[in-house]
KOLPA-257179 format. One record per residue: residue in three letters; x, y, z of N, C-alpha, C, O in turn. Coordinates in pm, whole numbers, padded with zeros to 5 digits, always signed. Each point is the difference from the previous one (the first is absolute). Layout:
<rs>
ALAXYZXYZXYZXYZ...
</rs>
This chain:
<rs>
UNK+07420+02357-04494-00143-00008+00024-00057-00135-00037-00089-00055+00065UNK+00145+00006-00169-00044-00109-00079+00017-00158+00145-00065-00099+00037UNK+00177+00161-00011+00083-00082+00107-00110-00069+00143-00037-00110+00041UNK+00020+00263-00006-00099+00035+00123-00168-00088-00076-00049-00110+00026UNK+00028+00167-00074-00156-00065-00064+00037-00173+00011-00066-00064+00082UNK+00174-00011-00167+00023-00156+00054-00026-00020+00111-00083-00074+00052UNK+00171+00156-00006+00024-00083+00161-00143+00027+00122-00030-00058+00104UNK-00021+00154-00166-00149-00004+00073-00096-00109-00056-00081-00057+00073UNK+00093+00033-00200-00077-00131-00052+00008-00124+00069-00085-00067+00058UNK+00256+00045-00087+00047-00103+00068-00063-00020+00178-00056-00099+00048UNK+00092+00240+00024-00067-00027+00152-00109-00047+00019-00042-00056+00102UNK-00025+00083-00227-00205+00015-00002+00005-00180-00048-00083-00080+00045UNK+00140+00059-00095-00007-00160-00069+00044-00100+00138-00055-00107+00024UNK+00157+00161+00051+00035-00112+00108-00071+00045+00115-00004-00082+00092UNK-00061+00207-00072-00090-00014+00144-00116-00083-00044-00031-00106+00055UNK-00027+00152-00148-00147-00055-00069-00051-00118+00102-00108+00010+00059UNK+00199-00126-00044-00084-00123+00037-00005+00001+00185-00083-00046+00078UNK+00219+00125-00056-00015+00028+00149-00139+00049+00026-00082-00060+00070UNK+00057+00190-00142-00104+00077+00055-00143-00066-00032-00106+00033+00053UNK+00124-00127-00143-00122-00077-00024-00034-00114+00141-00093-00034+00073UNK+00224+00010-00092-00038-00115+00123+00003+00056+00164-00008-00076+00096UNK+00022+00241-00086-00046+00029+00116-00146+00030-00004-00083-00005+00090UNK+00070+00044-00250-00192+00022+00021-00073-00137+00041-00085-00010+00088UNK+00134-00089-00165-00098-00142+00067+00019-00061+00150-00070-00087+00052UNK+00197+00162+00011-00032-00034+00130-00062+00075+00070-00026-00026+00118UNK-00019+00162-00192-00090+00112+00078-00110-00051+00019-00054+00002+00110UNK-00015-00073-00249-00111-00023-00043-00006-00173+00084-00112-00051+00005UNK+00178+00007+00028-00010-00143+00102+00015+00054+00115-00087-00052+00071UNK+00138+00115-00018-00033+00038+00160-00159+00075-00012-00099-00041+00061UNK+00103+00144-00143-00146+00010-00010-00129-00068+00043-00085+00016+00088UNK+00115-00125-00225-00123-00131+00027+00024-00037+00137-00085+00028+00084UNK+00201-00093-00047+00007-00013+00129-00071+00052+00143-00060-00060+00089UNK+00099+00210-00112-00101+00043+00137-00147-00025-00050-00081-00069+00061UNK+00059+00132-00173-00142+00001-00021-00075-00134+00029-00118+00009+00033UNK+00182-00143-00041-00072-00127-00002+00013-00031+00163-00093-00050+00062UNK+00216+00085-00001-00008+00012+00173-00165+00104+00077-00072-00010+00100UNK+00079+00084-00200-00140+00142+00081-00050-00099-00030+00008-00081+00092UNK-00080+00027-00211-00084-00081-00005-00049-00102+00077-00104-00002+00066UNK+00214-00107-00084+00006-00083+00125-00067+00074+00135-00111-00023+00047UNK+00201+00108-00005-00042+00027+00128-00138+00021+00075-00044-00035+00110UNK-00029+00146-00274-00129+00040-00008-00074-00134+00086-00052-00018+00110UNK+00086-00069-00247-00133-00149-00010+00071-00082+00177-00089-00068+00051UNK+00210+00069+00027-00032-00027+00078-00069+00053+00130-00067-00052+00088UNK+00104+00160-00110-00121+00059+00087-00166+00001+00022-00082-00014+00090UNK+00090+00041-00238-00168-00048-00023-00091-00121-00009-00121-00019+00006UNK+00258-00071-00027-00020-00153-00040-00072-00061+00159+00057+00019+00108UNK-00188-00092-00122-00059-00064+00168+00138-00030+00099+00109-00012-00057UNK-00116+00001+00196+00103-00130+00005-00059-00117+00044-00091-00002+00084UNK+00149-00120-00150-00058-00142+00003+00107-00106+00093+00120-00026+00001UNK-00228-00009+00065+00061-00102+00116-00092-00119-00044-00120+00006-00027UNK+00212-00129+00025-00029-00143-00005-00085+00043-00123-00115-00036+00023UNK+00123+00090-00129-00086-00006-00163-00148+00069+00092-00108-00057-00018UNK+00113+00150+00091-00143+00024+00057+00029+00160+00004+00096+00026+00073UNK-00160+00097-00138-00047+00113+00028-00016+00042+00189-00063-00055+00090UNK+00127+00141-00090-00050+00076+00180-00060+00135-00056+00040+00100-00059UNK-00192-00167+00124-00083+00097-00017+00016+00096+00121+00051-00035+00106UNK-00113+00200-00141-00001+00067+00064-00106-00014+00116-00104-00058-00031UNK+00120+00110+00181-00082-00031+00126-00117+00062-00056+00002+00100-00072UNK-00120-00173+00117-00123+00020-00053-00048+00103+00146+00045+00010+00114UNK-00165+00058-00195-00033+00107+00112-00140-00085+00091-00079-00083-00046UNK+00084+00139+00183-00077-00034+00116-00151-00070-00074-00024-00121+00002UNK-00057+00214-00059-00087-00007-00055-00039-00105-00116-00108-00052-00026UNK+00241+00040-00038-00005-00088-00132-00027-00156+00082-00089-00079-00031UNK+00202+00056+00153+00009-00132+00045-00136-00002+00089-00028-00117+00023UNK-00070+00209+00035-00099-00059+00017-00082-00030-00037-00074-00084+00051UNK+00049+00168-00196-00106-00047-00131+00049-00131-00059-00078-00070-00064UNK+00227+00029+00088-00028-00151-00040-00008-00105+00082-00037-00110-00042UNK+00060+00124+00129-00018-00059+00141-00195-00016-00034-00052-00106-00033UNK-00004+00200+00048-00154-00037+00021-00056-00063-00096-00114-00047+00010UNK+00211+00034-00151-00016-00031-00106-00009-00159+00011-00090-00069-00047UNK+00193+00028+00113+00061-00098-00007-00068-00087+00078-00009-00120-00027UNK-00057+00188+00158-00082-00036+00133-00139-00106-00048-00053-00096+00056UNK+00020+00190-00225-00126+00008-00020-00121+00024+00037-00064-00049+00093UNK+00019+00164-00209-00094+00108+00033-00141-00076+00034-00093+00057-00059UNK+00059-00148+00122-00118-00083+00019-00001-00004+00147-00103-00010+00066UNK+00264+00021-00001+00002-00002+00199+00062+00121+00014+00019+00035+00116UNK+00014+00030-00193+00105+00137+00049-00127+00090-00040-00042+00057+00101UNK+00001-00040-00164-00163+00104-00037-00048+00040+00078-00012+00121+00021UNK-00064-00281+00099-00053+00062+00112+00130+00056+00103+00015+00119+00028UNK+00022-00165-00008+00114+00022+00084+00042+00198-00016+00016+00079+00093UNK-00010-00056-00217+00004+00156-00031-00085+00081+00024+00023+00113+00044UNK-00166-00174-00078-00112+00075+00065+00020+00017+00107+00017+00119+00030UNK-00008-00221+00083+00000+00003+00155+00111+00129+00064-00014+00075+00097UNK+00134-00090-00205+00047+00139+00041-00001+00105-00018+00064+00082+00064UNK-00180-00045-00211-00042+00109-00033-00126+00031+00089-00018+00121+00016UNK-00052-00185+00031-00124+00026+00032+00050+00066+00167-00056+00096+00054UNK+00166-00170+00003+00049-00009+00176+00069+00129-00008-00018+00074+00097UNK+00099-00027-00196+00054+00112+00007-00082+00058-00015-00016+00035+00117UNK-00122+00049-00211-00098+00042-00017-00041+00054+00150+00035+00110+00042UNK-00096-00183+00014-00060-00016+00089+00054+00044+00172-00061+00020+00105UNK+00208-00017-00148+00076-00016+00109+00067+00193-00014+00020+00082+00090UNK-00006-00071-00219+00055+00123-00007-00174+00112+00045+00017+00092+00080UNK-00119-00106-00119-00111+00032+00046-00036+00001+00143-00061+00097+00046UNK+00093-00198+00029+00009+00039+00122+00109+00066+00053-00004+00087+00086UNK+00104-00131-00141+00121+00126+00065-00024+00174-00011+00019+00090+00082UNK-00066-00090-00211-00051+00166-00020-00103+00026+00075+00022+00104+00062UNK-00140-00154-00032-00135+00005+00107+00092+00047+00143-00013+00108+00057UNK+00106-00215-00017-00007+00038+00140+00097+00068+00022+00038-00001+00117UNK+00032+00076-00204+00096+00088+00003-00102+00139-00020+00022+00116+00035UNK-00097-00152-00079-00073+00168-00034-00130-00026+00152-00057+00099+00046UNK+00034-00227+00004-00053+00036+00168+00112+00003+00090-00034-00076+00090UNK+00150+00121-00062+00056+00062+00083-00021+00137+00051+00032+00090-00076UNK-00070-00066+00167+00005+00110+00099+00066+00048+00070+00016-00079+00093UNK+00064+00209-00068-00003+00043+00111-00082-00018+00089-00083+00091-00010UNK+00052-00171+00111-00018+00032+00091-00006+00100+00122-00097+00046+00059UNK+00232-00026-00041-00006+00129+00101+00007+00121-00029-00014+00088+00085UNK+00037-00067-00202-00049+00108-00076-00167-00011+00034-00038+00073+00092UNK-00053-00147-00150-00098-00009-00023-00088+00021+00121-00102+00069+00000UNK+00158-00147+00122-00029+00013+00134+00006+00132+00040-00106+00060+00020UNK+00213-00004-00005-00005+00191+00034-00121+00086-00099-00077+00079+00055UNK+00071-00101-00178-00082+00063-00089-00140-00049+00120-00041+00082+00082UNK+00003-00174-00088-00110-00052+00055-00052+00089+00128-00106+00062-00001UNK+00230-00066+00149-00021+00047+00073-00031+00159+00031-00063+00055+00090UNK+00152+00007-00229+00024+00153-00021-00187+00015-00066-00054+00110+00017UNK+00006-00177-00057-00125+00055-00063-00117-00059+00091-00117+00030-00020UNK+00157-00113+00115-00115-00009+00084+00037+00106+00143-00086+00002+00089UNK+00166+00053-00076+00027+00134+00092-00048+00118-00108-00013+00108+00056UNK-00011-00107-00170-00010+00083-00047-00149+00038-00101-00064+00100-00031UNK+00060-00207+00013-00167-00039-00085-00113-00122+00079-00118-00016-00031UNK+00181-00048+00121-00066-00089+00022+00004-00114-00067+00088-00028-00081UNK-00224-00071+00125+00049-00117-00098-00058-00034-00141+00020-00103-00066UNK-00106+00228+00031-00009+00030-00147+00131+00005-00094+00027-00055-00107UNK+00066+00171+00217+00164+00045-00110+00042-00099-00017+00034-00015-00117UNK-00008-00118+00215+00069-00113+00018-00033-00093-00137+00077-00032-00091UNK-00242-00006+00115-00004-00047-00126+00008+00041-00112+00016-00082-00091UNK-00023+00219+00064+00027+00023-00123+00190-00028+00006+00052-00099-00054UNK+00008+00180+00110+00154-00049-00016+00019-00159-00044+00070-00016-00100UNK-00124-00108+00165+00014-00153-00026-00058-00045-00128+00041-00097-00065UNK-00157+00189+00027-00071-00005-00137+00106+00029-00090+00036-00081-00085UNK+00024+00207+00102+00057+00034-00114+00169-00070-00081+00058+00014-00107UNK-00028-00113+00276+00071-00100-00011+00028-00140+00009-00036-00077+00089UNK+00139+00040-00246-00045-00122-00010+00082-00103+00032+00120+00020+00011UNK-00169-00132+00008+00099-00108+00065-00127-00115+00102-00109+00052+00025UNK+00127-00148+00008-00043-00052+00114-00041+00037+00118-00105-00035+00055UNK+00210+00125-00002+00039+00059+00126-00172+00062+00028-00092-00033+00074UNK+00122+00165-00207-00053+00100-00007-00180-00069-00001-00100+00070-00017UNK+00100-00168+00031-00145-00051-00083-00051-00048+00121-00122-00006+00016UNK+00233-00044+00108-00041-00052+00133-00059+00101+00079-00100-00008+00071UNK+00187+00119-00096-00009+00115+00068-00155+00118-00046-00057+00084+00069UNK+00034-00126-00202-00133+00005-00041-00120-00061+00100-00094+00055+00057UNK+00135-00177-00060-00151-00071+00043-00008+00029+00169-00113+00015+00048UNK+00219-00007+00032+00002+00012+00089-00064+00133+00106-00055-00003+00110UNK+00109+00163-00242-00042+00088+00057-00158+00024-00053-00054+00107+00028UNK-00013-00199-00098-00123-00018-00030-00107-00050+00111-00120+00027+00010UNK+00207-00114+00076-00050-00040+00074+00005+00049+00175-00019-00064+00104UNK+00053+00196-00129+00018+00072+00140-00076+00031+00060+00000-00010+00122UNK-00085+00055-00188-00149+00064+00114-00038-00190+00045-00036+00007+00117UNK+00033-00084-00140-00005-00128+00078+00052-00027+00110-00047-00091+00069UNK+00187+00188-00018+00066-00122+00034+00148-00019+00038-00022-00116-00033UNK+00124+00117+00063+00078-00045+00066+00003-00140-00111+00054-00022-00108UNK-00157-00068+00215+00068-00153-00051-00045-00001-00137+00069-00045-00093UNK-00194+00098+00079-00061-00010-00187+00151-00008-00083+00053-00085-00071UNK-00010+00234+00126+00142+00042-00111+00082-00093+00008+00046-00022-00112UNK+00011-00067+00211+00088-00126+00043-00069-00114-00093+00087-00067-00057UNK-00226+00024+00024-00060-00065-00034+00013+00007-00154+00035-00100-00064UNK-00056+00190+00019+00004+00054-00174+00099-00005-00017+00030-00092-00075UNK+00088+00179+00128+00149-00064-00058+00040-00108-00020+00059-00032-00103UNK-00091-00069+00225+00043-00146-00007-00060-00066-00148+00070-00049-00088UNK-00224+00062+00086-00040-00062-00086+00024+00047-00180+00020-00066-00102UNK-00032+00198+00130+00079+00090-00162+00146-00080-00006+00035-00052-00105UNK+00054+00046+00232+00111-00043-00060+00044-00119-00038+00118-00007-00033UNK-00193-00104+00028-00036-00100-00018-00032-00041-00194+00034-00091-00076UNK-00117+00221+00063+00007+00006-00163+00043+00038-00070+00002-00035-00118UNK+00069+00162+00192+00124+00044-00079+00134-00034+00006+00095+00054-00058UNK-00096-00180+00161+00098-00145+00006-00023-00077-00122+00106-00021-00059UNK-00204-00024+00004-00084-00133-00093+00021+00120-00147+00031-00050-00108UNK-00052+00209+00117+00071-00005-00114+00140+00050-00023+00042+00014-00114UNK+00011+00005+00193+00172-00017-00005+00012-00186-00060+00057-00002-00109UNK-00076-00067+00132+00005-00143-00018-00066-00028-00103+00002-00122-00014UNK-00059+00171-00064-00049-00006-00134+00128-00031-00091+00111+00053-00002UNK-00152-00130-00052+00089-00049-00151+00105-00109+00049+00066-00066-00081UNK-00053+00049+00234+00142-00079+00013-00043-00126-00012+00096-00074-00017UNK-00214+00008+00019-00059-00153-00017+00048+00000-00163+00053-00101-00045UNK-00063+00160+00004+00056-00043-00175+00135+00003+00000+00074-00093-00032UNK-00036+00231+00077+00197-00048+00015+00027-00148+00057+00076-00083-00050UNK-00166+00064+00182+00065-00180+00041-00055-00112-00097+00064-00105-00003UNK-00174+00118-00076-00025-00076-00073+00116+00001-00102+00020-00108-00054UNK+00037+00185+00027+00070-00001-00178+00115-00063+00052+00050-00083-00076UNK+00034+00112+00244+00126-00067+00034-00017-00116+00039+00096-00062+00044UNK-00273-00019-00054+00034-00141+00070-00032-00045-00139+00044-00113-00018UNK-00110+00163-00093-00043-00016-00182+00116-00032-00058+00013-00092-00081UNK+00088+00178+00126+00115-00027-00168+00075-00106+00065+00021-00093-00078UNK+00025+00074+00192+00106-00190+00014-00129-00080-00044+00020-00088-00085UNK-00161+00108+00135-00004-00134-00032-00070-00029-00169-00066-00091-00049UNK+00124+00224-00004-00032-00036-00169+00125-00023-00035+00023-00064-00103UNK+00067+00106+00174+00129-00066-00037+00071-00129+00049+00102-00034-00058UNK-00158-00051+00178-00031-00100-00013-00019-00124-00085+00058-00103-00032UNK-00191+00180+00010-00064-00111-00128+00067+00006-00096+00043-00113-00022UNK+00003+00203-00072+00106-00010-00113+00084-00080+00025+00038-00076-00089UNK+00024+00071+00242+00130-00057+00021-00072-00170-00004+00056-00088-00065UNK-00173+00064+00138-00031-00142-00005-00008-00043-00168+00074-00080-00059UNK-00224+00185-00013-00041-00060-00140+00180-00058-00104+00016-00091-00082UNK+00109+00217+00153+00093-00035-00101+00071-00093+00054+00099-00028-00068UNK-00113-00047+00188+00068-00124+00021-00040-00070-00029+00086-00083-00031UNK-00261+00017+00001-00104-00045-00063+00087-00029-00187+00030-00100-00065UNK-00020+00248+00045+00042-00024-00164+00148-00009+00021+00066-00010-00103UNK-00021+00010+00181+00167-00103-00027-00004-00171+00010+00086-00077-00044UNK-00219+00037+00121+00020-00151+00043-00075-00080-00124+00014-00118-00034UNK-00105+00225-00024-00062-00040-00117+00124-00029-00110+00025-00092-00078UNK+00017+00177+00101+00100+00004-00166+00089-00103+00041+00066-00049-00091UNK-00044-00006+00232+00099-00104+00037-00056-00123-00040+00067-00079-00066UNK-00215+00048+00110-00111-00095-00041+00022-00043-00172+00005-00117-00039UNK+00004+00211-00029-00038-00013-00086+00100-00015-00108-00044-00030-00111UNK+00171+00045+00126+00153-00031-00019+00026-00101+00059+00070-00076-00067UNK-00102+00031+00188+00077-00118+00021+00161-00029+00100+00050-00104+00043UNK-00010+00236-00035+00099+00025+00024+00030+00127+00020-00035+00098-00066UNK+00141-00106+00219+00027+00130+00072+00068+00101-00080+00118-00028-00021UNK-00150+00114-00017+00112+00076-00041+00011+00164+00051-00107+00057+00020UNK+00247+00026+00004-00048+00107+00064-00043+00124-00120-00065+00099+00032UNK+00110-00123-00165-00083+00131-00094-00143-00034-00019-00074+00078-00060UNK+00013-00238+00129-00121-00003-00055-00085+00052+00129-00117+00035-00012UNK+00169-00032+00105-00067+00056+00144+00000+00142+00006-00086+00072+00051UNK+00190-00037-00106+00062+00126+00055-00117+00184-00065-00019+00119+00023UNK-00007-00201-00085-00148+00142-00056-00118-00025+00096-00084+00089-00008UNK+00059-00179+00090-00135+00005+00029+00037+00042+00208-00075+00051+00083UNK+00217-00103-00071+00059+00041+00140+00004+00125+00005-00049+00058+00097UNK+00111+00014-00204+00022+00161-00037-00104+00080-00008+00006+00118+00034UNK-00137-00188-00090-00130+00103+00004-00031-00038+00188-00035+00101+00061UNK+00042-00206+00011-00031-00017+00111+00026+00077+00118-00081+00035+00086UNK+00231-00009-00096+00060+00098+00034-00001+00173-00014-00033+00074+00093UNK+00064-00041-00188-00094+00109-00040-00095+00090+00062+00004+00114+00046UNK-00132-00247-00067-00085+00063+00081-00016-00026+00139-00114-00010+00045UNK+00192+00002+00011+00004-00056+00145+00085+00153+00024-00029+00056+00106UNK+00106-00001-00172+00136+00089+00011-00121+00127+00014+00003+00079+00095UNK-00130-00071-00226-00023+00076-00017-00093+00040+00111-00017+00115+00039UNK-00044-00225+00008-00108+00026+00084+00038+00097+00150-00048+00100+00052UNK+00156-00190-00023+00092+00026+00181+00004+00167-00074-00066+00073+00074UNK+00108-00014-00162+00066+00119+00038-00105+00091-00069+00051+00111-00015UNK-00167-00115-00029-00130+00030+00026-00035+00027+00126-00003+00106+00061UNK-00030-00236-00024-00005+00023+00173+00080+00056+00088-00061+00025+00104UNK+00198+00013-00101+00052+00069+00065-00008+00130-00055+00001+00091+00083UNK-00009-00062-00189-00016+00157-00036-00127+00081+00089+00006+00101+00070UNK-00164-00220-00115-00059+00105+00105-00008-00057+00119-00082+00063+00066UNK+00116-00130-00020+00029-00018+00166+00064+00085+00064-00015+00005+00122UNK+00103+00083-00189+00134+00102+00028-00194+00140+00024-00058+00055+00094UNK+00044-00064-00216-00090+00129+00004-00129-00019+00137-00040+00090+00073UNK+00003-00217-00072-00096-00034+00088-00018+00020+00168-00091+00018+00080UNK+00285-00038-00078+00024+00038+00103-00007+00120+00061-00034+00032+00114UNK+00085+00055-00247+00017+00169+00054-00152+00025-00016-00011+00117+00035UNK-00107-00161-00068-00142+00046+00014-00040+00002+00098-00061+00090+00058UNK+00101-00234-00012-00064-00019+00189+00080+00083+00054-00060+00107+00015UNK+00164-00100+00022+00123+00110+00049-00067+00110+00032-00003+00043+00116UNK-00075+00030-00242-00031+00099-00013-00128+00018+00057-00039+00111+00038UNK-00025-00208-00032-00135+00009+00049+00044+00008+00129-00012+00106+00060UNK+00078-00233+00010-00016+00037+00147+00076+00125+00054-00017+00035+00117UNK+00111+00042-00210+00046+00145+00069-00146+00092-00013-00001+00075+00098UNK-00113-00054-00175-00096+00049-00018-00068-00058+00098-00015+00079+00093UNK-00046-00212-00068-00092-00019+00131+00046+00044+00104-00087+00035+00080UNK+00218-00019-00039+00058-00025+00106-00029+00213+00039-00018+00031+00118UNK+00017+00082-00225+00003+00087-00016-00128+00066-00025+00004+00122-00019UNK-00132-00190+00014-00122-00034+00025-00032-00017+00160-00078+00069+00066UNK+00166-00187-00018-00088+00011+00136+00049+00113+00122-00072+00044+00090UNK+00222-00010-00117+00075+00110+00071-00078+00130-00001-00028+00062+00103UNK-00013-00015-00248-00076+00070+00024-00181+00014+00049-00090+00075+00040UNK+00119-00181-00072-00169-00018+00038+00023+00039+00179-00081+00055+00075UNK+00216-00104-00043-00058-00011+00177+00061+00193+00023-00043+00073+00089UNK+00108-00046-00155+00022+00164+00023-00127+00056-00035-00055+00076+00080UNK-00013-00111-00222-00134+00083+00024-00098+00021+00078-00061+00104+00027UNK+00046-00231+00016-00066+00015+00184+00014+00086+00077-00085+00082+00035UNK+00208-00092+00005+00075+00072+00092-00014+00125-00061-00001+00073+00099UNK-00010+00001-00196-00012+00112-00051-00125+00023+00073-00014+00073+00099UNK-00092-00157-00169-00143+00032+00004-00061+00033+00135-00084+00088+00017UNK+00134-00170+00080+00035+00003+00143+00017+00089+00038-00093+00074+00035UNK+00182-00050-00030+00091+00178+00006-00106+00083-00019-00048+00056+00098UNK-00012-00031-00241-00061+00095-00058-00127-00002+00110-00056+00096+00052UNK+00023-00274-00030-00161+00067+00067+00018+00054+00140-00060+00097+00045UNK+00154-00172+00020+00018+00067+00182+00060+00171-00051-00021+00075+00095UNK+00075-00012-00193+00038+00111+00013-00155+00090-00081+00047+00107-00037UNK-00160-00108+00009-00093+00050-00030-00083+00037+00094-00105+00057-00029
</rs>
C-alpha cells in the first residue's frame, strides 16, 4: 500500500507542470479569440476613411434643398419662394373651381327637355336652378328669356356666356404673373452676384477661383431657382386653360342644342 501511495505522488509530481502548461495555453488562445471579437467589433463600427476624409452618409432630398436655398441666400431665394407659394395657391384654387363647374351636359340636356314636355318652362328652370356649373347658369338665363323670343334666347346665352367665360379665367393673370416674376428675380440674384464676384476681384487685385466662386454660386442658384418655379406653374397653367377651353367649348354645344330643344318645344305646342 505504502508502495502504491509513492508512486501516485510521484505521477502527481511529474504531470504537475504538463498540466500547468496546458492551462496557460488555454488561457492564451482564450485572450486570443477574445481580442480577434474585439477587433472585429471596432472594425465594423469603426467610419471608413478614404484619403484621411470621413464618407458621409447620402443626405436626404429635403436636407440638400434647405441648403441649397441656404446657400442661394435668403434675400433672392425668399421672393423667389413666395412666387411659388402664392402660384401654387392660386393655381390649385382654380383647379378645384373648375373641376366642381363640370357638367353633364347631356344628362342635363334630357332632364331639361323631359320637364319642358312635362312642366313647361317653369319645370325647366327650376331643374337648371337646382343645377350647378356654368352650363346650368346659361341655360338659366336663356329659358328666362323665352316669352321674348327665339333670337332674345340666342342673344342672352351669347352674352351670359361671355361672363361665365371671364369667370372661368379668373385667377390665371396671377398664375402668368408669378411664371414671368420668379426668372426674373432670379435673374437679378444671378446679375447682383456677379456684381459681388467682380467686386471682391476689384478689390484683391487678383483673379482667383475660391475668391469668385461664392458670389457665381449665389448667381446661379437663383437663376436654378427661379426656371423651375416657373416651370412648376406653367405645367399647372397649362392644365387651367386646357380646362377652360373643354368647358367653353361644352358651353357653346350646348347652348346650340338648347335652342334646338326650345324650338322643338315651341313648333310642338
Amino acid at each position: 500500500m505504502k508502495k502504491l501511495i509513492a508512486l501516485f505522488m510521484l505521477s502527481g509530481i511529474l504531470l504537475s507542470p504538463v498540466i500547468s502548461k496546458a492551462q496557460d495555453a488555454d488561457q492564451d488562445s482564450a485572450e486570443n479569440d477574445t481580442t480577434e471579437i474585439v477587433e472585429a467589433v471596432e472594425a465594423d463600427t469603426a467610419p471608413v476613411i478614404v484619403d484621411d476624409e470621413i464618407i458621409e452618409e447620402d443626405k436626404g432630398f429635403h436636407q440638400v434643398i434647405k441648403e441649397k436655398f441656404i446657400e442661394g441666400g435668403t434675400t433672392f431665394m425668399s421672393p423667389v419662394l413666395i412666387c411659388l407659394i402664392l402660384g401654387l395657391a392660386v393655381s390649385l384654387e382654380r383647379i378645384v373651381t373648375l373641376n366642381l363647374s363640370t357638367t353633364n351636359t347631356k344628362k342635363l340636356l334630357a332632364k331639361v327637355e323631359e320637364a319642358l314636355e312635362q312642366g313647361g318652362i317653369e319645370a325647366a328652370k327650376d331643374v337648371t336652378k337646382s343645377t350647378k356649373g356654368p352650363v346650368a347658369s346659361i341655360f338659366t338665363q336663356g329659358l328666362m328669356r323665352y316669352s321674348e323670343g327665339i333670337e332674345m334666347v340666342e342673344k342672352s346665352i351669347i352674352a351670359y356666356g361671355s361672363v361665365e367665360m371671364g369667370r372661368l379665367e379668373k385667377g390665371l393673370v396671377w398664375i402668368s404673373l408669378f411664371i414671368s416674376l420668379a426668372p426674373m428675380l432670379g435673374f437679378m440674384g444671378t446679375v447682383i452676384g456677379m456684381i459681388s464676384a467682380f467686386d471682391a476681384i476689384e478689390a484683391a487685385g487678383d483673379i482667383s477661383p475660391s475668391l469668385v466662386a461664392g458670389g457665381i454660386k449665389v448667381a446661379l442658384l437663383t437663376t436654378v431657382a427661379g426656371l423651375i418655379v416657373a416651370i412648376i406653374l406653367q405645367l399647372f397653367y397649362n392644365y387651367c386653360v386646357s380646362k377652360i377651353d373643354s368647358l367653353v367649348n361644352d358651353m357653346e354645344d350646348a347652348s346650340i342644342s338648347l335652342v334646338d330643344i326650345l324650338v322643338k318645344h315651341k313648333l310642338t305646342k
